[in-house]
C-alpha positions in Angstrom: -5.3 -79.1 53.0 -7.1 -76.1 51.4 -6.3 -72.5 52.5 -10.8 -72.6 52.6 -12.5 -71.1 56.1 -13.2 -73.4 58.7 -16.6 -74.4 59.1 -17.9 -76.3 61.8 -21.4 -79.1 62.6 -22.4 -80.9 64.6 -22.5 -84.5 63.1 -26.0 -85.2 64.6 -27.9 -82.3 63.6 -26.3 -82.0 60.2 -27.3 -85.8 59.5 -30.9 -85.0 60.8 -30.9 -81.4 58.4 -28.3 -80.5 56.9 -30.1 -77.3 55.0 -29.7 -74.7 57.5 -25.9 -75.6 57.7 -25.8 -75.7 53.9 -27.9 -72.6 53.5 -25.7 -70.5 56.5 -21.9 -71.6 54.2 -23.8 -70.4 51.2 -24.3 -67.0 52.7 -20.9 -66.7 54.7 -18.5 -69.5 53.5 -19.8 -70.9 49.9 -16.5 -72.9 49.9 -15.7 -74.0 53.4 -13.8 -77.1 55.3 -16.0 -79.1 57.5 -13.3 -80.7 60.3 -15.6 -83.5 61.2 -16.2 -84.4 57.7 -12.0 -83.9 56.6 -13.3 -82.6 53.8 -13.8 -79.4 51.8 -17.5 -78.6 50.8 -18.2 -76.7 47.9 -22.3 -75.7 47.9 -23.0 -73.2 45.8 -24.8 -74.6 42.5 -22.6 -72.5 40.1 -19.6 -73.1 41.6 -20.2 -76.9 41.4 -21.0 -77.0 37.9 -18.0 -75.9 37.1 -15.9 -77.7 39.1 -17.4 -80.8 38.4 -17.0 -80.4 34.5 -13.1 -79.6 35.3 -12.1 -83.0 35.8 -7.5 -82.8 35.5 -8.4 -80.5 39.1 -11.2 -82.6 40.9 -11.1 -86.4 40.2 -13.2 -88.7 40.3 -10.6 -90.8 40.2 -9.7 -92.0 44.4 -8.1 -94.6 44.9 -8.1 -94.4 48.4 -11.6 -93.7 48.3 -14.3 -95.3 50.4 -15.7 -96.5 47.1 -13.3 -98.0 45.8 -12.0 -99.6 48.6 -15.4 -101.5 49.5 -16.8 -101.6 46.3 -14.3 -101.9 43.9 -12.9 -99.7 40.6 -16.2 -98.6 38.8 -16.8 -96.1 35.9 -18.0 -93.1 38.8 -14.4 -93.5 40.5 -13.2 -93.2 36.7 -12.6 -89.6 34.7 -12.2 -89.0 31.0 -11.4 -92.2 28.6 -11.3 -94.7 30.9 -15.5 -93.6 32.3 -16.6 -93.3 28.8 -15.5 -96.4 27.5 -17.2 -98.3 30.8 -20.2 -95.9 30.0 -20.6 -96.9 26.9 -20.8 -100.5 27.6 -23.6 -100.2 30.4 -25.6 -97.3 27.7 -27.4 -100.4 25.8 -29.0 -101.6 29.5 -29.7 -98.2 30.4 -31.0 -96.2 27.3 -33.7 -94.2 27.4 -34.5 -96.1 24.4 -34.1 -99.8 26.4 -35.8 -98.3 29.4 -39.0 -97.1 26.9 -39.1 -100.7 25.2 -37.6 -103.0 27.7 -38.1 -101.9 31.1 -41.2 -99.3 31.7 -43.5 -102.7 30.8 -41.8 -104.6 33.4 -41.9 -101.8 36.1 -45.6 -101.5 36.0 -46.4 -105.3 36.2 -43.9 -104.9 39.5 -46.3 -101.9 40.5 -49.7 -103.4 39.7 -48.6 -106.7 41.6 -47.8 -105.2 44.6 -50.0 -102.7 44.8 -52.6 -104.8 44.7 -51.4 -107.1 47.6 -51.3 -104.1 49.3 -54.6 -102.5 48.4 -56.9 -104.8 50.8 -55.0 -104.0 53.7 -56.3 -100.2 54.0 -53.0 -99.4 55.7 -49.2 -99.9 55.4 -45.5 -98.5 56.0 -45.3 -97.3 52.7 -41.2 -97.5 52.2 -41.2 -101.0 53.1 -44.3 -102.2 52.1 -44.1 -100.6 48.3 -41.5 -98.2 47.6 -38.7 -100.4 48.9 -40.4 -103.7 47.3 -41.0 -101.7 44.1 -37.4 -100.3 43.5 -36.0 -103.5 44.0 -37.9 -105.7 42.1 -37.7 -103.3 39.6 -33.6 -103.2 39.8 -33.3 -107.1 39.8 -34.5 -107.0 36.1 -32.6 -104.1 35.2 -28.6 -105.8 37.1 -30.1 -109.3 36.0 -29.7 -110.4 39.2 -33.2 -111.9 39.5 -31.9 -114.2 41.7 -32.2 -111.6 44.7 -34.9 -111.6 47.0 -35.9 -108.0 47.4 -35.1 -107.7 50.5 -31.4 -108.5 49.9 -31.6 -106.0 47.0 -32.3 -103.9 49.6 -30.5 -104.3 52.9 -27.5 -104.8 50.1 -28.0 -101.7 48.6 -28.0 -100.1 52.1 -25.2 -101.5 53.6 -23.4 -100.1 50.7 -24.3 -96.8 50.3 -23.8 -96.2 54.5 -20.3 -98.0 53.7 -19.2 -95.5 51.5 -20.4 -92.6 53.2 -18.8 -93.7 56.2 -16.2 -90.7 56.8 -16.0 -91.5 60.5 -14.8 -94.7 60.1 -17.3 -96.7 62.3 -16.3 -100.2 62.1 -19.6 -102.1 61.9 -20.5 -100.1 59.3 -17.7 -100.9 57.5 -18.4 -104.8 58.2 -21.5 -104.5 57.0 -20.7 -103.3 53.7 -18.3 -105.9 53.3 -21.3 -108.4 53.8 -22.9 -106.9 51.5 -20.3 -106.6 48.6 -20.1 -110.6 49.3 -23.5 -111.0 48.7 -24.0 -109.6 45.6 -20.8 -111.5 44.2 -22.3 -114.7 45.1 -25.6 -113.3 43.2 -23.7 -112.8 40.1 -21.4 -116.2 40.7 -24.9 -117.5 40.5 -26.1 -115.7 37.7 -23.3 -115.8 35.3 -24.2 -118.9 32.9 -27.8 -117.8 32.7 -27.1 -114.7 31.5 -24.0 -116.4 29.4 -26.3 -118.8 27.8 -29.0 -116.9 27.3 -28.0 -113.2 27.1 -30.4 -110.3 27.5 -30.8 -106.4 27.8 -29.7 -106.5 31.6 -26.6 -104.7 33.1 -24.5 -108.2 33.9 -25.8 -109.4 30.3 -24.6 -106.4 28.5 -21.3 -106.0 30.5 -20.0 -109.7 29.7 -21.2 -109.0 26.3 -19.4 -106.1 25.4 -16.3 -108.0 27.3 -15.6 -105.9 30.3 -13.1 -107.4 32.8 -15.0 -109.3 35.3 -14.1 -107.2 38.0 -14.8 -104.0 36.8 -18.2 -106.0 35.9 -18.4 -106.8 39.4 -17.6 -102.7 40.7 -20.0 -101.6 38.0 -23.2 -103.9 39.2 -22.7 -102.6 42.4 -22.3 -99.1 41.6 -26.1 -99.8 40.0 -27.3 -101.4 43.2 -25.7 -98.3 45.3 -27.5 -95.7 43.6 -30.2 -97.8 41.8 -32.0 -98.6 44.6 -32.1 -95.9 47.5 -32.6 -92.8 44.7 -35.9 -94.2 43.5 -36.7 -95.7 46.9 -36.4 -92.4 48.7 -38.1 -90.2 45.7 -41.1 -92.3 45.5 -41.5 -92.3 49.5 -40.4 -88.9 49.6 -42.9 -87.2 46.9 -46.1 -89.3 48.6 -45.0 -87.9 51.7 -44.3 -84.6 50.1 -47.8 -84.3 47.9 -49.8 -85.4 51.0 -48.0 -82.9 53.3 -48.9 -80.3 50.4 -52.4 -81.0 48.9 -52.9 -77.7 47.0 -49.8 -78.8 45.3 -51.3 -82.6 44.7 -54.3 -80.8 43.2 -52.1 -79.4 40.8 -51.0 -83.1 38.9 -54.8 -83.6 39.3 -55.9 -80.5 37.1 -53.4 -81.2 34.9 -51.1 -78.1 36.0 -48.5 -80.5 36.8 -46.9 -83.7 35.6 -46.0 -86.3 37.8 -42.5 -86.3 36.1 -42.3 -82.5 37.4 -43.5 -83.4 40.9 -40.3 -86.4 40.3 -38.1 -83.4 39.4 -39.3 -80.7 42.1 -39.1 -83.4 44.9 -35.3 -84.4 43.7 -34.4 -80.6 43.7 -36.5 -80.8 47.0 -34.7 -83.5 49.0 -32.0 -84.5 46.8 -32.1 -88.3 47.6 -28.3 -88.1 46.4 -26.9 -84.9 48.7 -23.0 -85.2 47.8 -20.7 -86.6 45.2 -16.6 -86.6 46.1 -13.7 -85.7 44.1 -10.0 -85.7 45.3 -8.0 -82.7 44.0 -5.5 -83.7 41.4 -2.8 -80.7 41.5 -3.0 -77.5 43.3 -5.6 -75.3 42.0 -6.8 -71.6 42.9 -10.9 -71.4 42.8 -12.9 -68.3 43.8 -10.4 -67.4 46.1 -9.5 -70.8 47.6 -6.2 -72.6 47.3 -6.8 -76.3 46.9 -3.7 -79.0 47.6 -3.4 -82.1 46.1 -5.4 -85.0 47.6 -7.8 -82.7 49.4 -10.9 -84.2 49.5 -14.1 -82.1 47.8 -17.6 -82.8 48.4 -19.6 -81.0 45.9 -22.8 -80.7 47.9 -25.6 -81.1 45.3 -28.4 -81.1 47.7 -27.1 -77.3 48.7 -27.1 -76.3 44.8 -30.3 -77.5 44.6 -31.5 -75.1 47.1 -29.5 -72.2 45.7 -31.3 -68.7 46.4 -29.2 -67.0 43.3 -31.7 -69.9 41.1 -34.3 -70.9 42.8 -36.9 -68.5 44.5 -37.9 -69.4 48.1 -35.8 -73.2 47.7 -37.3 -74.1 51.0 -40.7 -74.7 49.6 -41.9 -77.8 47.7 -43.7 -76.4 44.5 -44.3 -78.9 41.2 -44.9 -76.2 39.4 -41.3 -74.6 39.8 -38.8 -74.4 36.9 -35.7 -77.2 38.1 -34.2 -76.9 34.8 -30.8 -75.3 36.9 -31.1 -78.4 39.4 -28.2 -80.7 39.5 -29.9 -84.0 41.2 -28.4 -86.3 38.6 -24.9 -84.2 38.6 -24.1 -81.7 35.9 -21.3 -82.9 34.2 -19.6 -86.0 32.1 -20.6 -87.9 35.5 -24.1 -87.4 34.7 -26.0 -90.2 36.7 -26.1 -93.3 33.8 -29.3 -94.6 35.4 -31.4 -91.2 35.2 -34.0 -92.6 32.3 -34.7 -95.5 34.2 -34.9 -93.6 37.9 -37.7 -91.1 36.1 -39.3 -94.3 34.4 -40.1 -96.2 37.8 -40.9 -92.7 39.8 -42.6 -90.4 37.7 -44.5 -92.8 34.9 -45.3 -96.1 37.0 -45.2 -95.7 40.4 -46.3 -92.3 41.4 -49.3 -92.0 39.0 -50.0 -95.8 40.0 -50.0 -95.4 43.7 -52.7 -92.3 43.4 -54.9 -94.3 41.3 -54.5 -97.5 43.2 -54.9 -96.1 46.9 -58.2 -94.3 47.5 -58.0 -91.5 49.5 -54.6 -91.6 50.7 -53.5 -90.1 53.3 -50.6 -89.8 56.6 -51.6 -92.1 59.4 -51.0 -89.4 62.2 -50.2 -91.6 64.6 -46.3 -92.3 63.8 -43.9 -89.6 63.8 -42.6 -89.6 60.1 -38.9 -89.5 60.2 -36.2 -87.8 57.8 -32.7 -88.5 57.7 -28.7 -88.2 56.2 -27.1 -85.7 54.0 -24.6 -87.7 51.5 -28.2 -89.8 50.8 -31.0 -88.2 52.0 -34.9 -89.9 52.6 -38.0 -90.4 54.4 -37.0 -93.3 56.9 -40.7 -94.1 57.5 -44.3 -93.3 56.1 -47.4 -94.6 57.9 -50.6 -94.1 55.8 -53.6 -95.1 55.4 -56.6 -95.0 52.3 -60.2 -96.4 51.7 
């Protein structure tokens, strides 16, 4: 275990906001271990960019990890060689250039579909009744597996991501994951001679293609639905709910003193959807003034960097006109999230822009406390609104 100061949460509060915890070990212990979490944090935004680029020290590589264990060996569980080749094999489904030509078309029909279901109603639940809906349909096309309902795509995606960031081992939680990891094999049993016969520019399509090992196919799908479905769930919920909670800042996009992509970009630094990415030490290493053993477990704590008072002036606040360029919300180093084009495709050029236009007047239905929650993935639970 690491020689770093003890810090201790509460599991409850943290999970409910983590920030003044986060903001309190920046100030007093930048590098401390959490007991209820067995792990060492690191949340300082310099210190993780360098640690996270210093890959022989903190792994990616775990093969004890949660990850791995539930989901299988994928290319974010893998460091140096062995990620880049994986990486490259995914690039030609994820590209900017495929996501610009192949995928922005098809994420707008998604949008302009359900949005104008949705439209008559004059009210709605926005996560489930768009954002969810919207992500999904939009990450069927992009894994291939169109054979999904969204709602499986979904609940799936879910029952992974609380799976792997299950550090207190509840056993339902684990079960559930496991359901989950079944599912989408079935989905890809299923999908395997369409895409074989008739191949295309989707993940399974591309992975078979370039002849990946079927079950690092497998890990590598699922690592896409983890991610590839909760980030741009939670940012396009979260920045509605963010922009209507902050209308001199909405009227900003409108005057054109904003884009949407930088409201995408502020929001992420904001509320980092993606709080926390692990690493398992490697050998015995001495780091601003901490002694880390082998096998320790780090969590580099990206949604504290992002609200790092040495970068970011009053981090607390949500302004689109702020300068995230020292943000990490899609990592900072050779783990640089794969899927980032496509995330800022769906959020910040279709939906955002889409759901403005689309839903007159829109505004938070007062009567429904709007709930917040998690800090390894972090979102708006619920959003009731309303419009004209």
């Amino acid at each position: 275990m690491s020689d770093a100061p003890r810090y201790e949460i509460d599991v409850q509060r943290f999970w409910a906001d983590p920030y003044p915890d986060l903001a309190r070990m920046r100030a007093e212990a930048p590098i401390a271990f959490v007991p209820q979490l067995g792990a060492t944090l690191i949340t300082r935004r310099d210190d993780i960019f360098v640690c996270e680029k210093n890959i022989a020290v903190f792994s990616s590589h775990q093969p004890q990890g949660l990850m791995n264990r539930l989901m299988g060996h994928n290319m974010m569980r893998k460091d140096g060689e062995a990620h880049l080749a994986e990486r490259r094999q995914a690039f030609p489904a994820l590209s900017p250039k495929t996501v610009r030509n192949a995928w922005t078309a098809k994420f707008q029909a998604h949008c302009d579909r359900i949005l104008e279901e949705l439209a008559p109603a004059g009210e709605a639940e926005l996560v489930k009744a768009f954002a969810l809906r919207f992500s999904a349909e939009c990450l069927k096309d992009i894994t291939g597996l169109t054979n999904m309902r969204f709602e499986d795509m979904d609940a799936w995606s879910q029952g992974m991501i609380d799976g792997i960031a299950n550090y207190v081992g509840d056993p339902e939680v684990e079960r559930r994951c496991h359901a989950a990891t079944a599912g989408i094999d079935a989905a890809i049993d299923d999908m395997l001679p369409v895409v074989t016969n008739t191949p295309n520019q989707s993940l399974l399509s591309v992975l078979l293609q370039a002849g990946m090992p079927m079950e690092s196919v497998r890990a590598n799908v699922k690592l896409a639905i983890s991610g590839g479905q909760n980030e741009p769930r939670d940012a396009i919920a979260g920045a509605v709910w963010a922009l209507l909670c902050h209308p001199a800042q909405l009227r900003k996009v409108y005057t054109g003193e904003a884009s949407w992509l930088q409201v995408f970009e502020e929001f992420a630094r904001w509320i980092a959807p993606i709080g926390m990415s692990p690493r398992r030490v490697a050998k015995r290493h001495a780091f601003a003034g901490v002694t880390f053993e082998p096998e320790d477990r780090v969590f580099l704590m990206f949604g504290s960097a992002n609200r790092d008072e040495a970068h970011f002036d009053a981090p607390e606040r949500f302004d689109v006109s702020r300068d995230t360029s020292k943000s990490v919300s899609f990592g900072a180093g050779p783990h640089f999230c794969a899927g980032a084009a496509a995330s800022r495709a769906m959020v910040a050029d279709v939906a955002l822009p889409a759901v403005f236009a689309r839903l007159k007047n829109l505004r938070v239905d007062e009567g429904e406390a709007i709930r917040i929650g998690g800090w390894a993935f972090r979102g708006v639970l619920n959003l009731p609104v309303a419009w004209n």
